[in-house]
matplotlib code that plots the C-alpha trace (Angstrom):
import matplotlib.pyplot as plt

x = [-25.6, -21.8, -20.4, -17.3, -14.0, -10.5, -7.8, -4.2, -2.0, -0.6, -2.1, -1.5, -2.0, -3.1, -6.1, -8.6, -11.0, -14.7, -17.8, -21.4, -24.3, -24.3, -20.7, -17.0, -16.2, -12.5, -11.5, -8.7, -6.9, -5.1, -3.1, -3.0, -0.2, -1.3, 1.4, 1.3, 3.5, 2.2, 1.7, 5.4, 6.8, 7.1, 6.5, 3.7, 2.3, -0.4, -1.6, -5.2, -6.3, -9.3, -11.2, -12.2, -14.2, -15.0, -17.5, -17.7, -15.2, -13.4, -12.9, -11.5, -8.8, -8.2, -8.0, -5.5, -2.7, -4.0, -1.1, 0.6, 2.8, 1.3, 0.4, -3.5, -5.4, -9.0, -12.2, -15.3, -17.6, -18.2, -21.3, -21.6, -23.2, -24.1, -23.5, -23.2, -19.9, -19.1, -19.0, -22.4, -21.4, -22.9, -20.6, -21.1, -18.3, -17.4, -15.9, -15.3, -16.6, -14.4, -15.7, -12.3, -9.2, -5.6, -2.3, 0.1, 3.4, 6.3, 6.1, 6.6, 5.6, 2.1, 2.0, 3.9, 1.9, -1.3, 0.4, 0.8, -2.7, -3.1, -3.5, -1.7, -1.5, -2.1, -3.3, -6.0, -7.1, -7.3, -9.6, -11.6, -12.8, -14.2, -15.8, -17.4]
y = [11.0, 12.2, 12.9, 14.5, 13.7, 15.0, 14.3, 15.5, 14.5, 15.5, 16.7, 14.2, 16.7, 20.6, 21.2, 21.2, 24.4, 23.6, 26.2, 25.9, 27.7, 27.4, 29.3, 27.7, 24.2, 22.6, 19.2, 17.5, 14.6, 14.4, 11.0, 9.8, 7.6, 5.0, 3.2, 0.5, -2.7, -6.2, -9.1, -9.9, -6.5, -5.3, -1.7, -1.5, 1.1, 2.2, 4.6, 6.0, 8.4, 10.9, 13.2, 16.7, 19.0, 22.9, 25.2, 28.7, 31.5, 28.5, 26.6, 30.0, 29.8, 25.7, 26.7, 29.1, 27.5, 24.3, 22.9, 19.3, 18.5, 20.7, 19.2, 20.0, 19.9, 19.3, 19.2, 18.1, 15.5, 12.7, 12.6, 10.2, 10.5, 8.7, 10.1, 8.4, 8.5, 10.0, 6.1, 5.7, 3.6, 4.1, 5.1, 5.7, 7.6, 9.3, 12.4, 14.7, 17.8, 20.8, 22.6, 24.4, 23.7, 24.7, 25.1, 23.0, 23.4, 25.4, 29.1, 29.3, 32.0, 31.6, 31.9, 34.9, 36.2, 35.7, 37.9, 40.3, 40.3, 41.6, 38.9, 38.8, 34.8, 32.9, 29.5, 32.3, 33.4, 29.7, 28.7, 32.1, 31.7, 28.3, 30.1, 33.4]
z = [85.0, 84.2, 80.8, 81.3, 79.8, 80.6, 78.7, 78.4, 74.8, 72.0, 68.8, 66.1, 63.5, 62.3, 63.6, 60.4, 60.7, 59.0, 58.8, 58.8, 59.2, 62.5, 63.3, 63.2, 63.7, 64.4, 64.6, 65.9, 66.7, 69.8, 71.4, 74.8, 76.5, 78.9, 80.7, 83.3, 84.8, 83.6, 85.7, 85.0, 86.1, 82.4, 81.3, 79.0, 76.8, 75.0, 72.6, 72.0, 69.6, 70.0, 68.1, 69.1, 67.8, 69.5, 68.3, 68.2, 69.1, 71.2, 67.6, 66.3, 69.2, 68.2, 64.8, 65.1, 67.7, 67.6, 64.9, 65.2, 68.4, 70.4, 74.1, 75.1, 78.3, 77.5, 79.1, 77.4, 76.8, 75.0, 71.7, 69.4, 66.0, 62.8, 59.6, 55.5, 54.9, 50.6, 49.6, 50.7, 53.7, 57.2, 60.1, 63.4, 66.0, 68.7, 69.6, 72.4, 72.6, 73.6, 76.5, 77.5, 76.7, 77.8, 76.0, 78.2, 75.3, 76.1, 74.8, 70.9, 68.5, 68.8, 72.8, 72.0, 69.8, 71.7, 74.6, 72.6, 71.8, 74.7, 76.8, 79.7, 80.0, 76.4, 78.5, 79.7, 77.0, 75.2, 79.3, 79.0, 75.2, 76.9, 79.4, 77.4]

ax = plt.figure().add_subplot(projection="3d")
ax.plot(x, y, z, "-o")
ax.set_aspect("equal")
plt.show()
């Protein structure tokens, strides 16, 4: 069996940083494009929204640079879970889990300041967090 999920978008929002006792958690939102040709020859388009979440020093990384516009490459893998929502009401979804991730916008102030981290590429320091 295969559960792997690629996806390449746009994050909708800031990423949101959470904690728990089990380490950090981030989630985000990131949109996908699809487009195709109908039947008729028309261009069609479509827009699908995802959740993410990473763990661990990976949803440190997310946390920090993951902020709204940003274009993501992500590898991961699909869980679904139940939860009671505040009101009480039952909900059941399903998110992808960050297993690496790459930052595929142009260079900002973030990239930059990753470099001078002392990384030497800020897309490999965002792919070797994934892979620690």
């Amino acid at each position: 069996m295969i559960n792997k999920t690629l996806l390449i978008g746009n994050l909708t929002r800031d990423s949101e940083p959470l904690t728990s006792t089990r380490g950090p958690i981030t989630r985000m939102r990131l949109a996908t494009n699809r487009v195709w040709r109908d039947a008729s020859g028309e261009r069609q388009e479509s827009t699908e929204y995802h959740t993410l979440v990473a763990f661990g020093r990976l949803a440190e990384v997310c946390a920090l640079y993951g902020t709204r516009g940003k274009r993501l490459y992500v590898e991961g893998h699909l869980r679904t879970r139940e939860y009671d929502g505040a009101d009480g009401v039952h909900r059941v979804t399903t998110e992808v889990v960050v297993d690496s991730m790459r930052l595929l916008s142009r260079r900002d102030a973030a990239t930059e300041a990753m470099e001078s981290a002392g990384a030497d590429d800020a897309e490999e320091l965002v792919a070797g967090v994934a892979s620690d």
